[in-house]
Phi, psi and omega in degrees: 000116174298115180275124158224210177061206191302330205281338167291277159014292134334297191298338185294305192290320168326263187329282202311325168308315177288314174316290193321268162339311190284339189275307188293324158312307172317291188313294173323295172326322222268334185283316176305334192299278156309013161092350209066310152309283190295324175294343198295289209314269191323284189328289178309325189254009168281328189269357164262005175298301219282308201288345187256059188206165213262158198282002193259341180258166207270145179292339217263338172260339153290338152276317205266317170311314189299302187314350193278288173332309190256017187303320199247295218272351191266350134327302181288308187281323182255336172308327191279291178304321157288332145312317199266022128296340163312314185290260194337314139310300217281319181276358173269333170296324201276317170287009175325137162071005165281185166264017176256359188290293201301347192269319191285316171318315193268001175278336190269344197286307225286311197290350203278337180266338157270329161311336175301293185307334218280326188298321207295323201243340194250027172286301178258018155210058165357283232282339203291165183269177217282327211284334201253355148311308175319287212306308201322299181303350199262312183311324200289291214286347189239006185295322212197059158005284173306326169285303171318329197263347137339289194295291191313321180302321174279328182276010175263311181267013156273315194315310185296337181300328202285321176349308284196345194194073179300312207311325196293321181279327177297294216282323158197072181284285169332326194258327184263003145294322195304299180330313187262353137308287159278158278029229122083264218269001182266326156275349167288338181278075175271148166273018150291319201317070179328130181289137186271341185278007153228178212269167198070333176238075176276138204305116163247000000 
């Protein structure tokens, strides 16, 4: 029987929650899976596999395949830039009470917001080498500021609300940042978007 009017509506919101909940299980499973070091990349970029994939295919075998998938390559694309929040952090501690803080502080908020995009973008354009994922993503996230850096604010000031209500941040903190990343980058990922990888056309 086809639902339609409010009550498919009603059933949408169900399913996506229960999705949601389950992608954040999943991400969990999947960083314990890895050791934690080694699961965070492939984990995140399997729950943004599952969250850009249709309510219809099943999560718990399309997350563990994406995790399969991005186990070796997703160390360099998304591991290596989370590492080097660190290096950023560290030198935003050494700069404290300086004239370099605040300059150094919006460099990291900027980079903490492409970093947001980058699995979401780099899901969908997979086949791409690891380098022209980086430029897609840096191109997605500063082509129009103003929505990445929206989204983010908002997904900051819910994270904290949720802070407050951990099993609720637990159950889906993970999946609706991811959610809100393809959201994001699925409307900048437009066909306009000039490819950075040819020439005449460089990422500004």
């Amino acid at each position: 029987m086809e639902l339609t009017g409010r009550t498919a509506i009603l059933y949408r919101c169900l399913d996506w929650l229960l999705r949601l909940s389950l992608v954040s299980l999943l991400w969990i499973l999947g960083v314990l899976a890895g050791a934690v070091v080694i699961g965070i990349a492939p984990s995140t970029l399997a729950a943004h596999q599952v969250i850009s994939s249709s309510l219809d295919a099943p999560a718990w075998s399309t997350f563990w395949s994406g995790w399969r998938e991005w186990l070796g390559r997703g160390q360099v694309v998304l591991g290596l830039p989370l590492a080097s929040v660190w290096v950023l952090g560290f030198y935003l501690t050494m700069a404290r009470q300086t004239v370099i803080a605040v300059p150094l502080s919006l460099v990291l908020l900027g980079y903490l917001v492409t970093l947001w995009l980058l699995p979401a973008v780099a899901v969908t354009a997979g086949s791409r080498r690891t380098t022209e994922i980086w430029m897609l993503t840096i191109h997605v996230a500063w082509r129009r500021p103003v929505v990445p850096v929206a989204a983010a604010i908002a997904l900051v000031a819910a994270g904290l609300g949720a802070w407050y209500v951990v099993p609720a941040a637990l159950l889906f903190g993970p999946a609706t940042a991811a959610l809100g990343a393809v959201l994001v980058s699925s409307r900048l990922l437009t066909r306009g978007t000039p490819d950075p990888t040819r020439s005449g056309q460089p990422v500004r």
